[in-house]
C-alpha positions as CSV (number, residue, x, y, z in Angstrom):
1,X,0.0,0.0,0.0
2,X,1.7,3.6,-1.3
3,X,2.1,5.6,1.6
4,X,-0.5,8.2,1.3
5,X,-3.0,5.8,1.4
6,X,-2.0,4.0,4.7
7,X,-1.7,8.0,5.8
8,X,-5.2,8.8,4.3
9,X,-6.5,5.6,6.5
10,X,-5.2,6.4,9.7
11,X,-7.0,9.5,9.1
12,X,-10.0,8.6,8.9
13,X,-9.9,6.3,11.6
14,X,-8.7,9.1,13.9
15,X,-11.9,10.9,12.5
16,X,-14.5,8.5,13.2
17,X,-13.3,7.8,16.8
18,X,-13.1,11.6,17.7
19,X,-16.5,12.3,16.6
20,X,-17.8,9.4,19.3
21,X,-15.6,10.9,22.0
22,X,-16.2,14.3,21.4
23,X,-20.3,13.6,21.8
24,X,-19.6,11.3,25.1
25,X,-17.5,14.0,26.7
26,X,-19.7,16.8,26.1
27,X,-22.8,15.1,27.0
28,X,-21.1,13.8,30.1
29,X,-19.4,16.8,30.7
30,X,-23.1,18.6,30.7
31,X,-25.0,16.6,32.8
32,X,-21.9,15.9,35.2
33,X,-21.1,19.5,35.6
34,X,-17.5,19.3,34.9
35,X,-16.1,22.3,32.6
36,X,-12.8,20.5,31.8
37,X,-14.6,17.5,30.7
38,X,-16.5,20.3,28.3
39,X,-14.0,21.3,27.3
40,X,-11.7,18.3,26.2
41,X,-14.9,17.5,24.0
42,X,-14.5,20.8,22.1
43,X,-10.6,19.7,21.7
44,X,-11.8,16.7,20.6
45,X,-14.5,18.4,17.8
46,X,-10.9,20.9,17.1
47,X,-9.6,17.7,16.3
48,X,-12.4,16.4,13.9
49,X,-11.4,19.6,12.2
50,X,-8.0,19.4,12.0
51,X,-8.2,15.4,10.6
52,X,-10.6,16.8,8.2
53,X,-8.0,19.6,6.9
54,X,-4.9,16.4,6.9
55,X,-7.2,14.5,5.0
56,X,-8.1,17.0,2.4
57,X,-4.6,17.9,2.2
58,X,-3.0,14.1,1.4
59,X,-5.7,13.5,-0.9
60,X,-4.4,16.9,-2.8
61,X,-0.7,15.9,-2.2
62,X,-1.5,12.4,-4.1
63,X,-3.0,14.3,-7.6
64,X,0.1,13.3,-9.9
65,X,1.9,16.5,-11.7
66,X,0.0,18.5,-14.1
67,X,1.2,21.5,-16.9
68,X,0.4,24.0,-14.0
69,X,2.2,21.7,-11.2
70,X,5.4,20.0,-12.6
71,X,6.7,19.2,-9.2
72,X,3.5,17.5,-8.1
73,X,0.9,18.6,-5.8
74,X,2.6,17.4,-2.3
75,X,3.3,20.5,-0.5
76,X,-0.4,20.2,0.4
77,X,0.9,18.1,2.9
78,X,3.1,20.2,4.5
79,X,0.2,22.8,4.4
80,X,-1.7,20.6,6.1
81,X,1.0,19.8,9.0
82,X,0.6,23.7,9.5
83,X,-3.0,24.1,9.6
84,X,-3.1,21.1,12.2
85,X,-0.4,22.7,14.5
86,X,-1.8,26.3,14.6
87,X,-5.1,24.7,15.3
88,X,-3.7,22.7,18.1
89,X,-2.5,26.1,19.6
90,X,-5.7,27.4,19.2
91,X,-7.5,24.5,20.6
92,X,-5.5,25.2,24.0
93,X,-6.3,28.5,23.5
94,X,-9.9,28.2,23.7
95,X,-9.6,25.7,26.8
96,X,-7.7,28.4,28.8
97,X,-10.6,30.9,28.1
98,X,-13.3,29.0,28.9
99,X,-11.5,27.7,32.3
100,X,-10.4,31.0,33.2
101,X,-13.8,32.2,32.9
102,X,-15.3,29.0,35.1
103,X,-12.8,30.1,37.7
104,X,-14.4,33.6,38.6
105,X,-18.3,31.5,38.5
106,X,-19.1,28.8,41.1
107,X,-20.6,26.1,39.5
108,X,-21.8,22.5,41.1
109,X,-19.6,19.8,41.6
110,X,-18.7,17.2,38.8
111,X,-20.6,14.1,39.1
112,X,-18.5,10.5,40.3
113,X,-19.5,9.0,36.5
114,X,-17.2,11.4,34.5
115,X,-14.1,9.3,36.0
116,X,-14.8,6.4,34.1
117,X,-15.7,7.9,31.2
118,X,-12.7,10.1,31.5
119,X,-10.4,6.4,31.8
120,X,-12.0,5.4,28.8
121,X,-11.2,8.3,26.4
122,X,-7.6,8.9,27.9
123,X,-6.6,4.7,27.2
124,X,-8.3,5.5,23.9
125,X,-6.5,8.4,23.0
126,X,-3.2,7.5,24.2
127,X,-3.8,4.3,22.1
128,X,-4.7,6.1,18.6
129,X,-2.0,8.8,19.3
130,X,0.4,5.6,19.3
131,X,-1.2,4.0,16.3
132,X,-1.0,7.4,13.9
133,X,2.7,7.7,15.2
134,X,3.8,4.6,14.2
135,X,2.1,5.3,10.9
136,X,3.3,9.1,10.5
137,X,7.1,7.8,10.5
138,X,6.2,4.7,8.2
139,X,5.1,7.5,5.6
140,X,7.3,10.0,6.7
141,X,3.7,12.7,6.8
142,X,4.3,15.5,8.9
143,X,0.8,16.2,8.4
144,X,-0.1,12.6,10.0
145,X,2.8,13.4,12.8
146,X,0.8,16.6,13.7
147,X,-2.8,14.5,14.2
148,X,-1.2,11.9,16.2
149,X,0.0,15.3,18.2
150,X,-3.8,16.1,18.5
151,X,-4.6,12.8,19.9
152,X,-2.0,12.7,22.5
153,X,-3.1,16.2,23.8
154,X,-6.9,15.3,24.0
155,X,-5.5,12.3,26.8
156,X,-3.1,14.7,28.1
157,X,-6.3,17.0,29.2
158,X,-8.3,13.9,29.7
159,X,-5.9,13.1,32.2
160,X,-5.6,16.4,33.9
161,X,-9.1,16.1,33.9
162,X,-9.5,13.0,35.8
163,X,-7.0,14.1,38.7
164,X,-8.9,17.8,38.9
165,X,-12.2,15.9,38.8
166,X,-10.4,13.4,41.6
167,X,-9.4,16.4,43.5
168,X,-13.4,18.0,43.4
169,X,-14.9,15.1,44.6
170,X,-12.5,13.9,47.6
171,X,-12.6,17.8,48.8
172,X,-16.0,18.7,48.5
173,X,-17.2,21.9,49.0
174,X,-15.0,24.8,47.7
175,X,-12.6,22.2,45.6
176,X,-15.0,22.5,42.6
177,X,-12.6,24.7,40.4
178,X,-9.9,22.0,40.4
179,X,-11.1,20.9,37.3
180,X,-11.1,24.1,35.6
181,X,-7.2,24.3,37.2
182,X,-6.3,20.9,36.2
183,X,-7.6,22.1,32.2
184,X,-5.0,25.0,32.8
185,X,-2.1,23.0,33.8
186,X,-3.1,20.7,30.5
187,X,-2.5,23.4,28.4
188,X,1.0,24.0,29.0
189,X,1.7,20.6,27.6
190,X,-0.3,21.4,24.4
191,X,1.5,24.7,24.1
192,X,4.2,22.8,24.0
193,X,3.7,20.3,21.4
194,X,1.7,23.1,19.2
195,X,4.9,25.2,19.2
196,X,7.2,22.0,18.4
197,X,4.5,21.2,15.7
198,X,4.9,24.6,14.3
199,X,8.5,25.2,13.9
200,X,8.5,21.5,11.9
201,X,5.7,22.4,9.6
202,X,7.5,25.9,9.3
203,X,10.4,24.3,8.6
204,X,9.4,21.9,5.6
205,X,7.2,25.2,4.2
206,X,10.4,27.2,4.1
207,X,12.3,24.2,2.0
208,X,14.2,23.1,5.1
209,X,16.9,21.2,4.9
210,X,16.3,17.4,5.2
211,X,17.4,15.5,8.3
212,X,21.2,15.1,9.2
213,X,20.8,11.2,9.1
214,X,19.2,10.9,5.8
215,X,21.7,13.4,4.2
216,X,24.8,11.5,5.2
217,X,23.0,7.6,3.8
218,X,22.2,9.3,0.9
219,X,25.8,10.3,0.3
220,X,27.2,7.2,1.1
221,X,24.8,5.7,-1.1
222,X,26.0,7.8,-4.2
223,X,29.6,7.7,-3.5
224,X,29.4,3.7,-3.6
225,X,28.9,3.6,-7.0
226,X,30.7,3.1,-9.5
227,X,32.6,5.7,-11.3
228,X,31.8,8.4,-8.5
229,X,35.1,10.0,-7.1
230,X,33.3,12.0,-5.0
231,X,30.6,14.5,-4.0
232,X,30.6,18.2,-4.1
233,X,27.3,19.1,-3.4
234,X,23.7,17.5,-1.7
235,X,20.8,19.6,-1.5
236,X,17.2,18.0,-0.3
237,X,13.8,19.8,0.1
238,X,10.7,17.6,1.2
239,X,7.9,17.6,-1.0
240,X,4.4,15.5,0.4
241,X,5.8,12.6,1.7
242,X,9.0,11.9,0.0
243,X,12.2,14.5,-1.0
244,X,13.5,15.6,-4.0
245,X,17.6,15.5,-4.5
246,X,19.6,17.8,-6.4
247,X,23.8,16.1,-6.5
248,X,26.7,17.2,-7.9
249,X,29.1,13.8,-8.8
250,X,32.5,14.4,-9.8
251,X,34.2,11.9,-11.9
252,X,37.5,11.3,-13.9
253,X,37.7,15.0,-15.7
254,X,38.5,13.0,-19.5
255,X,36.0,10.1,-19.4
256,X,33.5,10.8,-22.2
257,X,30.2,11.9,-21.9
258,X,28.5,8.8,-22.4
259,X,30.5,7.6,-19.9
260,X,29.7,10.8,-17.4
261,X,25.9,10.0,-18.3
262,X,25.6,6.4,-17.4
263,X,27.5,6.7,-14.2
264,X,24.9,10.1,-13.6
265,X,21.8,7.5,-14.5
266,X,23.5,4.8,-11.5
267,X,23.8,7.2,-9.3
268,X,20.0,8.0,-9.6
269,X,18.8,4.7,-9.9
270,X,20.7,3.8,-6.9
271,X,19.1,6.3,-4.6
272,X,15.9,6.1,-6.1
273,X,16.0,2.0,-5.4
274,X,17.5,2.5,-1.8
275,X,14.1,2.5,0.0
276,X,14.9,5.9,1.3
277,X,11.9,8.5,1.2
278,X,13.7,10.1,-2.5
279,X,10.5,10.8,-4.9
280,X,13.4,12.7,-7.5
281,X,16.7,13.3,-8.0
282,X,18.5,15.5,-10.5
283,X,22.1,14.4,-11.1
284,X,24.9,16.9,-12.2
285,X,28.2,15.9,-13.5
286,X,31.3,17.3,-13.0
287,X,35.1,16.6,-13.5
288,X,37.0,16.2,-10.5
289,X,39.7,18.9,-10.3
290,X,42.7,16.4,-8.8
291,X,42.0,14.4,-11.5
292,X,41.9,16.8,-14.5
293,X,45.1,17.9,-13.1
294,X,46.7,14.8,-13.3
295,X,45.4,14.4,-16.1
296,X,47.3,17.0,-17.9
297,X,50.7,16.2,-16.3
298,X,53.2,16.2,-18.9
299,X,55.1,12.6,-19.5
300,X,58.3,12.1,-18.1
């Protein structure tokens, strides 16, 4: 299965079980008068949103290249891996309004049966965030990264949820807000991850640089083969879910140029046939100045 479809799957999946946990939170939020357990359903409608928006965006990064898009369509993706980490930030956002607001109001106590409705959606959560990890580094989707992100935040406030809920119920009168102060604390860790989020997806918008590790086995990969003296220049820039390569090879300065070409079309067919994430790569020849100059050394 190509990548963007196991991507476009996981998607979906986290779709269809946020919608069902969004609606049991809020309803038991409501009628068991706890605010933070409101309010980790609206993160969890945010995230409905923001798996909607990934979707859209990997079905857009799979369209093949057209006359008006010779590169392809894929930077969808990474547009998408920035809508879902600005709405992250926005999600906690809204959570630290609404809390901050139900700290100045008294309100009733949260009812005992939020807990165990609370246990369920964090195992849940914790469980799909693992699930569309493992998945966003198998198709190397920022995009997907970012979602999984959203789903390890909703159990993050589900969890600071449960222990201010906890906290309500063992102290009784005048312990109510804990709740509301527990959905606070929760939203420093999804600060946290939204900012991380963003400076990735800012990062592959602006053409970053590919990682270090990937980099380095490509150039080994290019120098093995045959002909290649060595390698004066890699460049890298991810596009959707793969990269494409600019290289500069150097070889023997007089070899001719058929020669120059084949060893140009095995160095390409090598890294396109290593199994690393390399959707293109554009292969410049040049001679290899030692060599020219030896080359041209007179005969004794």
């Amino acid at each position: 299965m190509r990548p963007v479809h196991i991507a476009v799957r996981t998607t979906i999946t986290g779709m269809l079980i946020n919608a069902a946990l969004a609606a049991i939170k809020i309803a038991a939020g409501v009628v068991g008068h706890s605010y933070a357990l409101v309010a980790d359903g609206i993160e969890s409608l945010n995230d409905c949103v923001a798996s909607g928006v990934v979707l859209l965006s990997l079905r857009v990064s799979a369209i093949p290249p057209d006359e008006d898009h010779p590169y392809g369509h894929g930077k969808a993706e990474q547009l998408g891996a920035l809508f879902s980490a600005i709405s992250l930030l926005a999600a906690g956002g809204l959570i630290v309004v609404q809390s901050s607001r139900n700290l100045a109001e008294r309100h009733d106590p949260p009812a005992w049966f939020t807990l165990p409705v609370l246990v369920v959606v964090i195992v849940t959560k914790e469980l799909l965030s693992r699930y569309a990890l493992r998945k966003s580094r198998e198709t190397a989707s920022a995009a997907l990264h970012g979602d999984a992100w959203h789903h390890r935040s909703d159990a993050i406030t589900s969890a600071a949820a449960f222990v201010g809920i906890t906290i309500a119920l063992i102290g009784g009168h005048g312990y109510e807000i804990a709740d509301d102060v527990a959905a606070l604390l929760a939203c420093l860790v999804i600060g946290f991850s939204g900012v991380k989020l963003l400076r990735n997806a800012l990062h592959e918008n602006m053409e970053g640089a590919a990682p270090v590790e990937l980099r380095v086995r490509a150039r080994d990969i290019a120098t093995a083969v045959n002909g290649v003296v060595a390698i004066e220049k890699l460049r890298m820039k991810k596009i959707g879910l793969g990269y494409f390569m600019d290289i500069h090879v150097q070889v023997h300065g007089l070899i001719t140029v058929a020669d120059g070409h084949k060893i140009g079309h095995d160095v390409q067919h090598a890294l396109l046939g290593s199994g690393l994430a390399i959707d293109d790569v554009v292969v410049h020849i040049e001679p290899h100045e030692e060599h020219l100059r030896s080359s041209k050394q007179p005969l004794a």
